[in-house]
N, C-alpha and C positions, 0 to 999 in steps of 0.2 A: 240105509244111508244116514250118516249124522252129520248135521249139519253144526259147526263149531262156531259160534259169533264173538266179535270180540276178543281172541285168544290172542294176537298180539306177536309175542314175542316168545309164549309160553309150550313147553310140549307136554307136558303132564298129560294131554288130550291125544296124545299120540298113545296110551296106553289100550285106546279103544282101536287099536289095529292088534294086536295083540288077542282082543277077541274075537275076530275074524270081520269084524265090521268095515266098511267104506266112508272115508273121513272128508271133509270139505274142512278144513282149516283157516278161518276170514279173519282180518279184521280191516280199520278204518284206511290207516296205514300199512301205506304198499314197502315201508322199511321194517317194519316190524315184521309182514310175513314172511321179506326175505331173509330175515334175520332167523327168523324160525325154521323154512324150510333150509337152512347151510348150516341149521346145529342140531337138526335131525336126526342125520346119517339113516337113512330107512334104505339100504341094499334090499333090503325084504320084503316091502311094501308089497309088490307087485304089481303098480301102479292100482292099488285102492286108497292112495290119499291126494289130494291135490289140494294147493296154498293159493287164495284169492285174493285181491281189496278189494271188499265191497263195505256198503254201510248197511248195517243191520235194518236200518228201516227203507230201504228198498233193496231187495233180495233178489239177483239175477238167476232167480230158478222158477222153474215151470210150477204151475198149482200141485199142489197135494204128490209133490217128489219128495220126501225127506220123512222115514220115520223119527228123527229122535232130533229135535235143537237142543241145543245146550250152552249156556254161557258162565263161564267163572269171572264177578268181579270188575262188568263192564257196566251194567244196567244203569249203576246210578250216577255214570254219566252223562245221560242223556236225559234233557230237562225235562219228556214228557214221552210216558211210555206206550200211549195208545198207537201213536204209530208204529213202535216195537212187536205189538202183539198181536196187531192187526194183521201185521205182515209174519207173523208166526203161523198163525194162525191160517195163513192163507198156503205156506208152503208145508205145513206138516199133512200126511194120508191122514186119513179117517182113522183115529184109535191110534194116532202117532201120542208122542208125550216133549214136553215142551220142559226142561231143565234150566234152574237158575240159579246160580248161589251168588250172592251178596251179601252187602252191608246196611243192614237194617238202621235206621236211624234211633241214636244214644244221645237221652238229654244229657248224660254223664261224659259223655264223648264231645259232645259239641261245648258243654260247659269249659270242660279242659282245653280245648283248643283255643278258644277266644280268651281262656286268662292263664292259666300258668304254664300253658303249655303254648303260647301266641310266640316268644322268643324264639323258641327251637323251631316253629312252623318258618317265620322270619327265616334263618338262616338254609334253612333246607332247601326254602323257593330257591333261595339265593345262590345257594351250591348248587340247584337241581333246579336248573326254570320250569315252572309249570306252564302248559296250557293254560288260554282262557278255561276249556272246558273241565283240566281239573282243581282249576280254582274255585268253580261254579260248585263241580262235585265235593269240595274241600268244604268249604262256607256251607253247603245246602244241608249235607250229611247222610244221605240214604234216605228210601221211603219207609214210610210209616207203614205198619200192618195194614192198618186199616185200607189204607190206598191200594194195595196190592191187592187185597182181596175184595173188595169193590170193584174193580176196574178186571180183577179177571172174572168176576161172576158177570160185570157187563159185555164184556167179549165172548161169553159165552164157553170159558173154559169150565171141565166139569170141576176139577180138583184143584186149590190152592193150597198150598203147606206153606206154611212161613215159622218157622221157626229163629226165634232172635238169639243171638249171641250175646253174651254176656260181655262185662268191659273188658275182661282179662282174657276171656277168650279173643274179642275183638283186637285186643294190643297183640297176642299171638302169633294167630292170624296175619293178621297185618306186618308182622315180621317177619314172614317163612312167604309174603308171597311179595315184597319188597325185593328180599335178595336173591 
């Protein structure tokens, strides 16, 4: 079973039905996953997916049910990830694998945003109100390597990869998972 955190509004994560696997599809917001489960269309599923709200850091599943979590693009929203992984940690079997891509923090990224690019942030809020919580992730900008991998060697995962994106891959990115 995969457990999906975070996904939103997104189906891209529906492609793991596809490989014959059983999906749990969450996130924070209970419009987002109904959003997601009415643009689905899964006639095929055969009931191995099902759409939740719950919050990533308390997880309404029993201990050690879920081989595989995985999150695209939620993490560094939330201010502080030990309760994140805490609780991964506690719902993944033994020799499960725990999956996250994100946005690494860019002193280039963040430089950009506070000056030449502060105008076009301005009007975007403005078109596009943010949450408190992604104005927090807006301003703060992803974690550091280093943080990730401290903190998963203290939770006791064995393997952290952190691979960082570059700036233009980051602007990329960040265009193709916008629209």
């Amino acid at each position: 079973m995969i457990l999906c955190l975070g996904n939103g509004e997104s189906r891209k994560e529906l492609y793991f039905l596809h490989l014959g696997a059983y999906l749990i599809c969450s996130d924070l917001s209970f419009a987002g996953v109904l959003k997601a489960k009415a643009k689905s269309n899964l006639d095929d599923s055969k009931g191995r997916v099902a759409f939740h709200a719950m919050d990533a850091c308390t997880v309404p599943l029993p201990d050690s049910s879920v081989d595989i979590v995985y999150g695209f693009a939620f993490a560094h929203y939330l201010p502080d990830l030990t309760p994140l992984l805490r609780e991964v940690k506690r719902v993944l079997e033994r020799g499960g694998r725990c999956v996250f891509f994100d946005s690494p923090y860019s002193p280039l990224w963040q430089t950009a945003k506070r000056t030449v690019l502060w105008p076009v942030m301005k009007v975007a809020h403005w078109l596009h109100p943010a949450s408190p919580e992604d104005l927090r992730a807006t301003y703060a900008g992803g974690y550091r390597e280093e943080e990730i991998r401290n903190l998963g060697s203290a939770m006791g995962f064995g393997c952290t990869h952190f691979e960082p994106l570059s700036f233009f891959q980051y602007l990329l990115r960040r265009r193709y998972t916008i629209t």
